[in-house]
C-alpha positions as CSV (number, residue, x, y, z in Angstrom):
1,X,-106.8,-113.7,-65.0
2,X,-109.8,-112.7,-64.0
3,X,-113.3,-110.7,-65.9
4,X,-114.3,-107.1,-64.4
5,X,-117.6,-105.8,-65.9
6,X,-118.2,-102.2,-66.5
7,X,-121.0,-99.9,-67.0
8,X,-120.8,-96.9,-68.5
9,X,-122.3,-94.2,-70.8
10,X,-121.4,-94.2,-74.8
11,X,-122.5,-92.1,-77.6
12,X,-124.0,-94.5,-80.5
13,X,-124.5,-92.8,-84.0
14,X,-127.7,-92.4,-85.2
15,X,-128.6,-92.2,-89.1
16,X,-129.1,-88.7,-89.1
17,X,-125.7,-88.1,-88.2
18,X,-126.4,-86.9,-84.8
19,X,-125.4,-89.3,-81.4
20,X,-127.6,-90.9,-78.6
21,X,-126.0,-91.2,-75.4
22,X,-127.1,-94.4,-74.2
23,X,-125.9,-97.2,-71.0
24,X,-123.0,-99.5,-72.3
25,X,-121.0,-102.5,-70.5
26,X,-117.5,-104.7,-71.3
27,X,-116.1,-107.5,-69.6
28,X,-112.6,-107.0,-69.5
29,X,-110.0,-109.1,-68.6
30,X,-107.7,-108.2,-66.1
31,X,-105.0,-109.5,-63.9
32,X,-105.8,-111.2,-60.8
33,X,-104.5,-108.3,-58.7
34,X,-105.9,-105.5,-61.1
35,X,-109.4,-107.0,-60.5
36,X,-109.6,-107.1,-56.9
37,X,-108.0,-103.5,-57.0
38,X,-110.7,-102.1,-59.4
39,X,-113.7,-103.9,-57.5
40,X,-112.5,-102.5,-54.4
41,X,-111.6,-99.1,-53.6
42,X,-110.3,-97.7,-57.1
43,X,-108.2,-94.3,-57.4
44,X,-108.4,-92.1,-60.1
45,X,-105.2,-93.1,-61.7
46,X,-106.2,-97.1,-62.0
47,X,-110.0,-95.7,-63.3
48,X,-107.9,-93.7,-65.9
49,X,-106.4,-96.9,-67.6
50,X,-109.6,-98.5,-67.3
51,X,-111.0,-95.4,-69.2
52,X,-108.2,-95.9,-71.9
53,X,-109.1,-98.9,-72.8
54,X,-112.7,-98.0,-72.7
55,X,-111.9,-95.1,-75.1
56,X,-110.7,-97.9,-77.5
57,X,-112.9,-100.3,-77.2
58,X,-115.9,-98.3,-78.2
59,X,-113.6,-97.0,-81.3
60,X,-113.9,-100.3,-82.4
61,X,-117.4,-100.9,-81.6
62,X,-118.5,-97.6,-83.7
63,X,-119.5,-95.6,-80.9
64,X,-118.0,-93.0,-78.4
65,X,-116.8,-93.5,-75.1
66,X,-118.3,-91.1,-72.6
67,X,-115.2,-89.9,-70.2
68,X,-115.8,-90.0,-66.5
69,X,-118.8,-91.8,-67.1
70,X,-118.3,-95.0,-65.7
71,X,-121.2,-95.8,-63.1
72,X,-119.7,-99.4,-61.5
73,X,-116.8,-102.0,-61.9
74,X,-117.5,-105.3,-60.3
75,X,-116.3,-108.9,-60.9
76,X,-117.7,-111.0,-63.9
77,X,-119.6,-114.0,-63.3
């Protein structure tokens, strides 16, 4: 396995009920071959799961994940 960080845009809700689009980022893990796939040359369809998952993940965090908004995928440290 092996950790692929993302950057990305999210909508965070504010008290007023509105939302502030703001910079997010997740380490996710990812298989060995996934990784090097995603930190190279990525298509559309492999970004599209990555966004999936994104979609999810900020679900769960509260917030709202920004489609097509992801600004870089490189390898975790």
């Amino acid at each position: 396995m092996k950790k692929i960080e993302v950057t990305y845009e999210a909508m965070y809700p504010l008290q007023t009920g509105n939302y502030e689009q703001g910079e997010a980022a997740f380490i996710l893990p990812v298989d060995e071959l996934a990784a090097e796939y995603l930190v190279g040359k990525a298509d559309r369809g492999a970004v599209n799961l990555v966004e999936t998952a994104l979609e999810v993940i900020e679900i769960l965090r509260g917030r709202v994940y920004v489609r097509g908004s992801i600004k870089d995928i490189r390898e975790a440290k």
